[in-house]
N, C-alpha and C positions, 0 to 999 in steps of 0.2 A: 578705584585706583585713579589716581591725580594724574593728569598730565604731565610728560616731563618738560623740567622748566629751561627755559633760553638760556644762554651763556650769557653772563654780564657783558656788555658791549661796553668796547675802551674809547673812551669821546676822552678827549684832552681840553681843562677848562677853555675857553675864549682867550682868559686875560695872559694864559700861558702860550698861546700862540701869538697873541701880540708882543710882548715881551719878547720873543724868538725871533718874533718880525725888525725891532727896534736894534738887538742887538745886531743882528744881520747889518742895517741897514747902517749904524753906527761902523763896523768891521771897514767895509766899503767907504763909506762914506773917509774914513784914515787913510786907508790904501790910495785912495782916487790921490789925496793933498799929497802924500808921501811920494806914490811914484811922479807926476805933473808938476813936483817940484825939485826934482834931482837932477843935476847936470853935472859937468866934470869941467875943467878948464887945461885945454890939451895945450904945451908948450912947444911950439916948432920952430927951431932960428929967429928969436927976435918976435916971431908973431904968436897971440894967445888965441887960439880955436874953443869959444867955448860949445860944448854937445851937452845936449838936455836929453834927456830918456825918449823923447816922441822921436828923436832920430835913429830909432829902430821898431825894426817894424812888430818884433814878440812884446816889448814896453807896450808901442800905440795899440796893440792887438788886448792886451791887461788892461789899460786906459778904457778901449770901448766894453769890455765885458763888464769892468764895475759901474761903467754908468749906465749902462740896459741893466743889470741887476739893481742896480740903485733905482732907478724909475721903476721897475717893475714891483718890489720889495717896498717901494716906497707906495704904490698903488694898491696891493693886497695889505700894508698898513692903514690905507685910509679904510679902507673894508672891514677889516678887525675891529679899527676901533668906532665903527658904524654897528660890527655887530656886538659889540661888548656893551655900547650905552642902550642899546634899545634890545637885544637880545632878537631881530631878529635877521637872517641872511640875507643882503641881497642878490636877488638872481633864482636862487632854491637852487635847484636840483641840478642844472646847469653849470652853473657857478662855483658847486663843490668841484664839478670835472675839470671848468677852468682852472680853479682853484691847484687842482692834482697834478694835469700834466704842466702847466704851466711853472709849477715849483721844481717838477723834476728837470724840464729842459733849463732855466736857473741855474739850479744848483749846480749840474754837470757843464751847465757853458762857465760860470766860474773858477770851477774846477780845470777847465782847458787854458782857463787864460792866465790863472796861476800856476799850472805846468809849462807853458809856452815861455811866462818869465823867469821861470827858475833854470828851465833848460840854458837861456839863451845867457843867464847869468853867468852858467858855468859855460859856457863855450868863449865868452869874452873873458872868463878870469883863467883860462888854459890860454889862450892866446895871447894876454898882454902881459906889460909888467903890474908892480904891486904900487905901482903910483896911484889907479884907479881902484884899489880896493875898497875905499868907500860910497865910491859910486856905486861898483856891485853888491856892496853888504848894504847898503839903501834899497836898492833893487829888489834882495832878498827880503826885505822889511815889507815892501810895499806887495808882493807876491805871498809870502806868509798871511798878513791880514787880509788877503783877498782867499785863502785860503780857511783862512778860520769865519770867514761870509759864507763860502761853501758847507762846513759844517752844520753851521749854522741854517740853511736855506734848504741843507739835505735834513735836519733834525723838523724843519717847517712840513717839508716834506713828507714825510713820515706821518706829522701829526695831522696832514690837511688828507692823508688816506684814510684817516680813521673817519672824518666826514663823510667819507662817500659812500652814497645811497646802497642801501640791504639790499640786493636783488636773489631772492633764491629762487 
């Protein structure tokens, strides 16, 4: 009688992690321009007040989550594609764990920084009038594509657990 045989193990090619990695980092990399270039021009008696999105602190809070996910996504990209030309990982065994938890705290800080903006969107579109309505559907734009990073970085996620080491 044969031995029973192992389950096929799900490994996710290389170039399909990178590619997840790029688009990630693409998502982000929109979001950062989009929101750090949003501003409104407030009319008060005679004077023009202009407010740019870092003048609150859930925007500057989105600003810093995409550029730690941008460096960071941009860092396990250069990794990818070290392991895609040469086929082999650096780090080993370690470096898948880095690789692991490091994509989930990612994904999930993303995730909070485009909740923080969406929240704070609708808190200033209840309270003002509809002069500023582009400013916050900007807003919404630049928190969407930080949003669809998280997909993204959680879909990374996923694939960078199928790396990690057999231990039975």
């Amino acid at each position: 009688m044969a031995p029973p045989s192992l389950p096929p193990t799900t490994i996710v090619p290389p170039f399909v992690s990178l590619i997840v990695r790029v688009v990630t980092l693409i998502f982000l990399l929109i979001s950062l321009i989009v929101i750090a270039t949003n501003s409104y021009t407030i009319s008060v008696s005679f004077i023009d007040i202009k407010t740019k999105s870092t003048d609150f602190y859930a925007y500057r809070y989105l600003i810093s989550t995409v550029v730690i996910g941008m460096a960071y996504t941009l860092l396990q990209t250069a990794f990818s594609i070290f392991f895609v030309t040469t086929g082999n990982r650096l780090g080993g065994e370690g470096f898948c764990l880095l690789d692991f938890y490091g994509d989930k705290f990612i994904s999930y800080f993303l995730a909070t920084g485009a909740a923080a903006s969406f929240a704070m969107t609708e808190e200033l579109r209840r309270l003002s009038n509809s002069d500023i309505d582009k400013f916050l559907n900007t807003s919404n734009a630049a928190a969407s594509l930080c949003l669809f990073g998280f997909f993204f970085s959680a879909a990374s996620s996923i694939f960078s657990s199928y790396n990690l080491p057999k231990r039975a």
